[in-house]
C-alpha positions as CSV (number, residue, x, y, z in Angstrom):
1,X,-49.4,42.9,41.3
2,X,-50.0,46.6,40.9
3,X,-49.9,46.8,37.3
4,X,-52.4,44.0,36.9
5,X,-55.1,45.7,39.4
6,X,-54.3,49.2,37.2
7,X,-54.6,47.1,33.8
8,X,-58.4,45.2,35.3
9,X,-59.7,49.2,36.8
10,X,-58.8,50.6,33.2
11,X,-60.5,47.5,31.2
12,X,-63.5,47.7,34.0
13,X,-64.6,51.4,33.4
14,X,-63.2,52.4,29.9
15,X,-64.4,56.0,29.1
16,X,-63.9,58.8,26.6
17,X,-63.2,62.2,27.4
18,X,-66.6,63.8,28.7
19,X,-67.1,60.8,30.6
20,X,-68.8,58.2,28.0
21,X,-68.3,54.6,28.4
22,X,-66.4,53.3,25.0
23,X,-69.0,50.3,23.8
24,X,-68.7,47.0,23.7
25,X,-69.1,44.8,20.2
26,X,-69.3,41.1,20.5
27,X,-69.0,38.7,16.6
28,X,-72.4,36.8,16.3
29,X,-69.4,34.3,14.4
30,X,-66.7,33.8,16.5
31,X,-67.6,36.2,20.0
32,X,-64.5,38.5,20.0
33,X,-65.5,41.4,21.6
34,X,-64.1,44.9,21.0
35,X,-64.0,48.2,23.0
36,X,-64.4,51.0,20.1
37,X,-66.1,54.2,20.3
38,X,-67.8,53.5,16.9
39,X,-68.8,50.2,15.4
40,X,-65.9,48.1,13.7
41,X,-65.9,48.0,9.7
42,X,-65.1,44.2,10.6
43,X,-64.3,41.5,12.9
44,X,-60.6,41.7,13.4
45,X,-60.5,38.7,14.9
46,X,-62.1,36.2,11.9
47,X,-63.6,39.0,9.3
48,X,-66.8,38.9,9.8
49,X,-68.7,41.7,8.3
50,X,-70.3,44.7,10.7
51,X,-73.6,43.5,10.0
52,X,-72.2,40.3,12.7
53,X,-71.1,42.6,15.5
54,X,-74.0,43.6,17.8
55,X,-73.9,45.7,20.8
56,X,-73.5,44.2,24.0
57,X,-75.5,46.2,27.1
58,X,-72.6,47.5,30.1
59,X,-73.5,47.0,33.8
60,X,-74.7,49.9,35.1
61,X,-72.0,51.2,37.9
């Protein structure tokens, strides 16, 4: 039970050293969405160019 409320808190507020928030990418194609810092060169998920994966907004905390 521990490891899956550790595993939600990380998922929940991702951040990068200096305290920004990784972003989230969602496929226009297939809606896989990826944590990167950067935006994907593709959809890993069905290989969609970058040109299909927009930025999704994160709630504010």
């Amino acid at each position: 039970m521990l490891l899956i409320q550790q595993k939600l808190s990380r998922r929940s507020g991702r951040q990068q050293k200096g305290g920004e928030r990784m972003a989230v990418w969602k496929c226009q194609v297939c809606g896989n969405i990826v944590e990167a810092r950067c935006k994907p060169g593709k959809c890993k998920s069905c290989g969609a160019s970058k040109d299909k994966l927009i930025k999704e907004a994160q709630p504010q905390k």
